[in-house]
C-alpha angles and dihedrals in degrees: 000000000000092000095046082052089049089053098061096037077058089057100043087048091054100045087049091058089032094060097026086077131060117258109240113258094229111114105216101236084054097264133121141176129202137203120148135051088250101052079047092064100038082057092055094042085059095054097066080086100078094206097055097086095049111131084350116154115205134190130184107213093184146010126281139216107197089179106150097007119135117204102021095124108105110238094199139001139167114153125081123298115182115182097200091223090299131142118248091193136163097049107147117157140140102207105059146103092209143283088308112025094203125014112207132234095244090043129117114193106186143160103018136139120208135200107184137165100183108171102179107149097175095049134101118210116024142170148149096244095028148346095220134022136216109139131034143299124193133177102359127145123197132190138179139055132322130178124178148144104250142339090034129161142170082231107020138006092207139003113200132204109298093014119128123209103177137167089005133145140196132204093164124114110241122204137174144094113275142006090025117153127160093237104028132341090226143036135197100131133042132306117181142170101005139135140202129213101169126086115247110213106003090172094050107198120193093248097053102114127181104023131162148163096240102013136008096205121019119189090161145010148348126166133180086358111152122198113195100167134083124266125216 
């Protein structure tokens, strides 16, 4: 009797550690749906971890409102992230990149629409998708509002070499010194196909440099972009 009470002591023991820590997010055969604003910041707790979204295949199944959540930017991500068409809203900080902080070399980011009023004074590259860019991100539209120091976009704060932003559009309003574009602040890679609607630099200052309707500071190349909105 004593060892058939040690044995479910043993099992109780070992339901009560399985369920008193998160499951991980990760589906086994690499693919994983979201829906919630919870199951959006446990994805982006688990990217601290560079090598998580390796080969990670993510698909939104709803729209978010990440209104009031803390920790929801995405510090790294390089697998493939497809929207489905669907709204990421209500994200309002002051201490962010951007929804996703880095985006990889080997990353897709598509099909995602994006609401943001990022206020960051202090920060370099800055944008409502990303911070930095090393992928590719295709078919995204932004809108709001986004206010930083340099390299700031209303898709992306910076693209690098190699890095793709195409058939994407931005109603947002983009405001900040140096390096401020309505599609990206700045520009090393390709950016192709895009359009902004939103004004950059509505309130122009004497010291704003490098300022432009589609990019701040261009060092590559930019093909069939359209800029409809009024620069400062």
């Amino acid at each position: 009797m004593p060892d058939i009470k040690r044995f479910f002591a043993a099992v109780l023991s070992s339901a009560y550690l399985l369920f008193s820590f998160p499951l991980p997010v990760r589906a086994e055969d690499n693919l994983l749906t979201i829906s919630s604003k919870n199951e959006w910041c446990e994805l982006a707790e688990h990217c601290r971890l560079d090598s998580y979204s390796a080969d990670l295949t993510v698909k939104l199944t709803s729209d978010i409102d990440l209104s009031g959540a803390e920790g929801y930017s995405v510090p790294y991500f390089d697998g493939s992230f497809d929207g489905q068409g669907h709204r990421i809203y209500g994200i309002k900080a002051d201490n962010t990149q951007g929804l996703f902080r880095i985006v990889g070399e080997n990353a897709l980011i598509c099909d995602l629409k994006c609401e943001a009023e990022i206020e960051n004074a202090m920060t370099e590259n800055l944008g409502i998708i990303c911070g930095i860019n090393k992928g590719t991100i295709s078919n995204c539209s932004v809108s709001g509002d986004l206010y930083a120091d340099a390299a700031a976009g209303g898709i992306v704060g910076c693209n690098e070499e190699n890095a793709v932003i195409t058939d994407c559009v931005s109603d947002a309003s983009v405001q900040g010194n140096s390096k401020i574009g309505g599609i990206t602040g700045v520009n090393s890679g390709l950016v192709e196909n895009c359009r902004n609607n939103g004004t950059v630099n509505e309130e122009a200052s004497e010291s704003s440099v490098y300022i432009g309707g589609i990019c701040g500071y261009n060092e590559s190349t930019i093909l069939g972009c359209e800029n409809t909105a009024d620069i400062g």
